[in-house]
Every structure is written in structure tokens, then in C-alpha cells.
N, C-alpha and C positions, 0 to 999 in steps of 0.2 A: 626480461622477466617472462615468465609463464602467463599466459593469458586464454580464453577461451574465445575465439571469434567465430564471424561467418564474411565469407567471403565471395557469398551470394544469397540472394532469398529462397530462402523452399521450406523442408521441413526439417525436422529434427537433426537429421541426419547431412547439413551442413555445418551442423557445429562442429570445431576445429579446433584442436590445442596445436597454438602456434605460440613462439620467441617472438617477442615486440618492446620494443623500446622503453624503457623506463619512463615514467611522466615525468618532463623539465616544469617545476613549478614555477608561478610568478610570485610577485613580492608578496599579494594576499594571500597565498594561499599557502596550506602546508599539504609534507607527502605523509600517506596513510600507509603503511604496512599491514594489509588484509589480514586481518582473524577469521572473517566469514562476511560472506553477501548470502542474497536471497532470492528466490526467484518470484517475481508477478508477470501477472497475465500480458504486462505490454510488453514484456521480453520475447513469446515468440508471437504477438500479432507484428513486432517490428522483425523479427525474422522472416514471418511468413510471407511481410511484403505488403500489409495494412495498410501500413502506417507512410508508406512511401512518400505519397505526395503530402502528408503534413510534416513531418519529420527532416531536415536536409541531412541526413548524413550520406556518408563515402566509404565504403569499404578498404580497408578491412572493417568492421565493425564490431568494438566490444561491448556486448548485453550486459545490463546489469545496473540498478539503480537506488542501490540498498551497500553500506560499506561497515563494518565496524575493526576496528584495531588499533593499532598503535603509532602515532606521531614520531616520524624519524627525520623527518626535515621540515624548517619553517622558514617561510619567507620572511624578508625585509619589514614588511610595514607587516606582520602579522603580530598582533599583542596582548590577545588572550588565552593563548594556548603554548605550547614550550614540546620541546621532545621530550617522549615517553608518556603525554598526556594517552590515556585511553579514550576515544571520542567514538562516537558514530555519526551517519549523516547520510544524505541524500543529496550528493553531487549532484551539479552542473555536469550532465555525463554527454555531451557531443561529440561520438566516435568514440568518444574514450568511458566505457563504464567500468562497472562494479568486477566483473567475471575476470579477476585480473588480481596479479600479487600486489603491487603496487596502485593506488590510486592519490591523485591529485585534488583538494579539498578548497573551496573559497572558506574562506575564516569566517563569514557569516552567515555559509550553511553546517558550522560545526555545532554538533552537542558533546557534554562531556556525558561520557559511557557509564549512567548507575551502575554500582559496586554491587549491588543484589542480585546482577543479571548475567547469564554469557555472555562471549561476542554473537555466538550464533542467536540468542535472545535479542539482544542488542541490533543484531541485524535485518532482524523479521519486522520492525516498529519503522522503520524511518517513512518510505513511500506510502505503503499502508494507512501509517498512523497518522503522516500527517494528512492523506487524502480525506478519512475520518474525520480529524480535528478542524481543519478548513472545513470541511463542508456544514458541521454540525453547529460550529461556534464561529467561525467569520463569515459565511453564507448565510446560513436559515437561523444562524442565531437559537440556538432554540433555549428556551426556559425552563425553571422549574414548573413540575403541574403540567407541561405540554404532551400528549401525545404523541409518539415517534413511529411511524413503523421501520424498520432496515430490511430489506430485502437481502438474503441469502445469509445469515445471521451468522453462519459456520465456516465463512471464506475468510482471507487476509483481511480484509476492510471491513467486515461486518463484525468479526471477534471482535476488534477493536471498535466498532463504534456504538455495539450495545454499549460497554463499560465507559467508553466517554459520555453517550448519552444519560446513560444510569447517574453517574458523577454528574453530571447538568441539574438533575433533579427529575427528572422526563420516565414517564408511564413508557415502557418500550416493546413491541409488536415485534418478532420476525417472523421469519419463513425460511424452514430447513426441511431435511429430511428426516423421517421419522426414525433412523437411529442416532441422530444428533439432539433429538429433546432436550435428554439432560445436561446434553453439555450447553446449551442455549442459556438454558434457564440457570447453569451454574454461574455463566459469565454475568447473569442478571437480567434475563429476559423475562418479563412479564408476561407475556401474552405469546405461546405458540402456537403457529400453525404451521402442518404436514402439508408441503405444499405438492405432495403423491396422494393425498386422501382429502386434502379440503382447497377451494380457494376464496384468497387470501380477501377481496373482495366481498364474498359473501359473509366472510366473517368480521369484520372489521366496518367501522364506518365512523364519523365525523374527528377525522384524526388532522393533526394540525399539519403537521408533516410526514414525508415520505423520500428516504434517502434509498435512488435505485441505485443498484449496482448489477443489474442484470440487462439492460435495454431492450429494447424489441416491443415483444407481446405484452411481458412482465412490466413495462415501463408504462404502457398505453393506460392498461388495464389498471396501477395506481391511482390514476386521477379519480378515481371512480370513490376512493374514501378516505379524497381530504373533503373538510367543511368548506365554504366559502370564505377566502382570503388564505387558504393554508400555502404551503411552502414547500416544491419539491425539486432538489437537483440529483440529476444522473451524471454517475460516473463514466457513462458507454454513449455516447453520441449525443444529440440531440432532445429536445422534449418537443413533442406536436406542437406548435402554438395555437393551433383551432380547439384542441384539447384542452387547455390550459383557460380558454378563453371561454369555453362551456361550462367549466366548471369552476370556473372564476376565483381562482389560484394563478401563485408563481411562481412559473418554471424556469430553469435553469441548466445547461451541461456546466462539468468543471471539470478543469483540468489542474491539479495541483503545484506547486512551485514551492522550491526548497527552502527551507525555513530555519536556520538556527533557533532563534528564539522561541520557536512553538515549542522545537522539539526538545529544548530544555524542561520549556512546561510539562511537556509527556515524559520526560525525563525524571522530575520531581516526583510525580503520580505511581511509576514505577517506583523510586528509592522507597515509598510508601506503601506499595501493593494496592493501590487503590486504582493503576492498572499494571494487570498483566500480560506480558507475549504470552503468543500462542505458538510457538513451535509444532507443527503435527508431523514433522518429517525433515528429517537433517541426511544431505547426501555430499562425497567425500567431492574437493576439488578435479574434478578428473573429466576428459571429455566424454565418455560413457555415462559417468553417473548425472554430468549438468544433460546430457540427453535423455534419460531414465527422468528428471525431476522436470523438462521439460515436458515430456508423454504427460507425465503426475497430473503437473498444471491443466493442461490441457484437454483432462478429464470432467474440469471444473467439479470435479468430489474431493480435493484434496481439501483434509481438515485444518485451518486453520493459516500458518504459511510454511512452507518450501524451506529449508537452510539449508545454505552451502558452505561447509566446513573447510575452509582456506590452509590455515594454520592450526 
């Protein structure tokens, strides 16, 4: 089968359209026949060679952690799912990801693929949404009536976690660029801030929680407007704990793990519209263009997420 690898770390320009083995399934799992995957930001911090010493993998190495399409083989002990089912999901992808015609699925990181949505739709939600939905609702918990801020409001995780947050019941805060306003506020942001003309900091203050997705400077500087006892996990490294401890809140890194059953839930929400993918940009299967939408990512201005049109 067609797949996109690397076959060493650097930068864009090791990605590779190579011939590679079809996935031999086991008895839980079934095989996926790609419509479309997607691309996130750990695709090339694991290309560039980040991610080394936490990650074990071996080259060849296929990127990719987002699948949606169609069920053409099913294991033995698999028994909610049948070929021809439409599903998406967020493999167990060790060595073996998404950037590939065929993928290999455990049955209890599958969802079934709402009928309101593409596969390329379908495919921007799984990593993303579910990194949102753990954070928001099995992490920080958050309530109705709470105040939220989300950092970077206009990215993969942040489209999506205003609208999960908004559906919680939560007052929600971001921070984008000042030509993405409307689109913030359309997704249901309450409160923006031009984080080129104001910060975020001075404008904000005794908020309950705060979901980074940015780390560094922008991570530090959050602690500064939760209240005392508020709630913050980052998606990007660590949180100070001397920081955390001054301003006497709880901090947290997350790392997300693949979920059938959320992503049913976010499944639901969608057949509803009550949320939506954000597609900002769909680019053809090809080693060129997965390198074109890798530069994208990597600009960290891409709106919304990256789709890669498979079939």
C-alpha cells in the first residue's frame, strides 16, 4: 500500500511516499480503508526529532494520528463493528500511523463516522477533539457558570474546545489573532482577546480555569488569572510547580489517549451540530502536498485543522 514515511528525522523534506506492507490485523481489531487523515502539530515535532526520547519508535516511521473511512476487514473477537461500517478514530499508531492507505484499528478506539459529516470532517475531530474533551471534562471537570480561558482559540484544539466548553455551560475567554475575532466568537467565544494588541493577563482575571495549548511564556503568564483553587492543564510540556504553588491552583501536563467511547460522545454532538469540525484547509494524498500542509502546521496560523484527502 501507498503510505507517506520518514526515514530519518529532520525537516519537511524527509517525507517520503514509499510501498509498505498492508497492516496484518489481530483478532480486536479491524482494517480501516482511509478516506482522509489529518495533520497535528505532533506529526512533525515527531519528525523533527522532539519527541525521540519519549516516543519508541523505529523507522520506517508513518506520521499520522487521525483516520476516518471504511471497515474492510474485521477480526475474530471484534463485535461491534462489521465491514463497510463508516468509523473514525484515533489509533494506537506505533510505527504504523494515519499517512497511509490502510490502517489497523483496536475496536475500542473505534467511533461510528456521523452521517452529517465528510471523512475529511470526520478526520480533523478524533486527536484534537478528543485532546479538548479529556482535558475539559475528565481533567478540569469544568461546570456550568465556570469561567474558562483557551488559549489560541483558532487552532485544532482550541476550535474545538470553545464549543465543548460553551456545551458544558462555561463563560469562555480566548486569544487569537485579530483577523480571526469573528470566527472565535462565531464558534461561541465569549470574551476575545487580540493577543497582537492586548494581553491576555491584563485583561482577564479571577477565572476558574485555563486550558494552554501554547507552553513557554504563554503558559507561565496564565497562572496570573486563575482565582485561588482554579484549574490549569497544558497541552505542551509541563506547568512550573513553584507557579502553581504561588498562586495556589492546580496544575497539570496532558497527554491524551484514544478513546472510543468519548469519541462517540463527540460523535453524538456532531450528528446534532451542537459541535462542529473546523476544516481550514484540505490537501491531496501526495508526498508534496503532506509537505506543503506540513510548512501550514508549522506556521502555527493554520486556521482551524489540516485535512488530508486520502480517497
Amino acid at each position: 500500500m501507498k503510505a507517506i514515511v520518514i526515514n530519518e528525522y529532520g525537516d519537511k523534506d524527509v517525507l517520503q511516499e514509499q510501498e509498505v506492507q498492508k497492516p496484518v490485523i489481530k483478532e480486536n481489531q479491524v482494517l480501516v480503508e482511509a478516506h482522509a487523515t489529518s495533520i497535528n502539530p505532533i506529526d512533525w515535532n515527531v519528525r523533527a526529532g522532539y519527541l525521540k526520547e519519549m516516543l519508541d519508535f523505529s523507522f520506517p516511521i508513518i506520521l499520522g494520528w487521525d483516520v476516518a473511512g471504511t471497515i474492510v476487514e474485521v477480526g475474530s473477537q471484534v463485535k461491534g463493528f462489521k465491514v463497510g461500517d463508516e468509523v473514525f478514530a484515533r489509533p494506537d499508531t506505533t510505527n504504523q500511523g494515519t499517512y497511509a492507505e490502510f490502517t489497523a484499528v483496536d475496536e475500542e478506539f473505534l467511533a461510528n463516522k456521523p452521517h452529517n459529516i465528510s471523512f475529511e470532517e470526520a478526520a480533523s475531530i478524533p486527536l484534537a477533539g478528543l485532546t479538548a474533551w479529556q482535558c475539559l471534562v475528565d481533567v478540569l471537570k469544568v461546570k456550568s457558570g465556570e469561567k474558562v480561558l483557551i488559549q489560541a482559540g483558532s487552532g485544532g484544539v482550541g476550535s474545538l474546545a470553545i464549543q465543548i466548553a460553551k456545551h458544558l455551560g462555561a463563560f469562555v475567554a480566548t486569544t487569537a489573532s485579530g483577523k480571526n475575532e469573528a470566527y472565535v466568537k462565531e464558534l461561541g467565544a465569549d470574551q476575545f482577546i487580540n493577543y497582537q494588541t492586548q494581553n491576555f493577563e491584563e485583561e482577564l482575571s479571577n477565572f476558574d480555569v485555563v486550558l494552554d495549548t501554547m507552553g513557554g511564556e504563554i503558559l507561565n503568564r496564565s497562572f496570573k488569572i486563575l482565582k485561588p483553587g482554579g484549574r490549569l492543564v497544558t497541552i505542551l510540556g509541563s506547568p512550573d510547580e513553584a507557579l502553581a504553588e504561588k498562586y495556589q491552583v492546580t496544575a497539570s501536563g496532558f497527554w491524551v489517549t484514544p478513546n472510543g467511547k468519548e469519541l462517540n460522545e463527540m460523535g453524538e454532538l456532531l450528528e446534532k451540530d451542537i459541535l462542529k469540525p473546523q476544516v481550514g484547509h484540505v490537501f491531496d494524498f501526495s508526498e508534496e502536498q503532506i509537505k506543503e500542509a506540513h510548512a501550514l502546521s508549522e506556521t502555527h496560523h493554520a486556521k482551524g485543522k489540516i485535512a488530508i484527502k486520502i480517497k
